[in-house]
N, C-alpha and C positions, 0 to 999 in steps of 0.2 A: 504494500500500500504506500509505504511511504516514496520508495523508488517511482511510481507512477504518480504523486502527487510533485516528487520534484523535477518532473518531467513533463507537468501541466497535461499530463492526462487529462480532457475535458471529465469524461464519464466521472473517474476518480473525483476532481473536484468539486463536479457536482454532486455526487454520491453524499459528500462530509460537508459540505455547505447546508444541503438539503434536508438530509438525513439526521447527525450529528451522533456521536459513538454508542449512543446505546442502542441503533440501530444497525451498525456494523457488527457483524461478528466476529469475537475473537477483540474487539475494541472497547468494551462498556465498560463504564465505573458505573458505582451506585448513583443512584440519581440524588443524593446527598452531594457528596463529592462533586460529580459531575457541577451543581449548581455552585457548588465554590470554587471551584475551577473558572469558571464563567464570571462567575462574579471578582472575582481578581485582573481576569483579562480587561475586565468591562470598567473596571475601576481604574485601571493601569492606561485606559482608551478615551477616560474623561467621559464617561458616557452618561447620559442625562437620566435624572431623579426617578424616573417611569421606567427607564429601561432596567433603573438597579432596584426598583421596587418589583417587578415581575420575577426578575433574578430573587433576592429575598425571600419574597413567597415561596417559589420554588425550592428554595434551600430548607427548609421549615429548621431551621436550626437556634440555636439561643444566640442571642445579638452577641456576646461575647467569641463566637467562633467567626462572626464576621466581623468586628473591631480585630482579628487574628489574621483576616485575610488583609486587611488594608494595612495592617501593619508588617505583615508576609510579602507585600508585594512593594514597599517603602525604598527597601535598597535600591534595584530594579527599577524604579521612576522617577525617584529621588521625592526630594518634600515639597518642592512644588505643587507637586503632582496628589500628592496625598492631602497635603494641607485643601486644596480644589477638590478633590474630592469627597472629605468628612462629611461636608454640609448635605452633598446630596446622600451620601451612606447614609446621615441620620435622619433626613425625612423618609426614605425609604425604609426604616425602620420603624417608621412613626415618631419619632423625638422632634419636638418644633426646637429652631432654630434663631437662635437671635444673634443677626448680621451684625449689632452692636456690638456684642462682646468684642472683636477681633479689634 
């Protein structure tokens, strides 16, 4: 799979675009996992409050495992990037936010 994905295999990349591993086989993580996986990429992507709130649902996990992903993925994007994106990880949690504090 992967030799045919770095080789822009159309089929391939549309398979894992459309699909996503827990419908390849031989490829799945729990759908736990999988949703923190996602949500780390997603978080690292700057991706907006609704897309990290769908993420979250999905994960059904305790907000402390995802305060683990944003800080799991800190190195990696630096603080910029983390500091940008706390605000929307904690509406997507439900935690109102006040722009003030900062």
């Amino acid at each position: 799979m992967l030799r045919r994905l770095a080789l822009n295999d159309e089929e391939s990349v549309t398979s894992v675009l459309t699909a996503g591993p827990a419908t390849l086989p031989g490829f799945g993580l729990d759908p736990k996992t999988e949703a923190l996986v996602r949500l780390g990429a997603m978080l690292s992507a700057g991706a907006a409050t609704t897309s990290l709130r769908w993420t979250v649902e999905l994960a059904c996990a305790a907000d402390e495992e995802m305060l683990v992903v944003l800080v799991a993925v800190a190195p990696a994007v630096g603080l910029v990037r983390v500091v940008a994106a706390a605000p929307g990880l904690a509406l997507a949690l439900g935690y109102e936010t006040d722009e003030d504090e900062r």
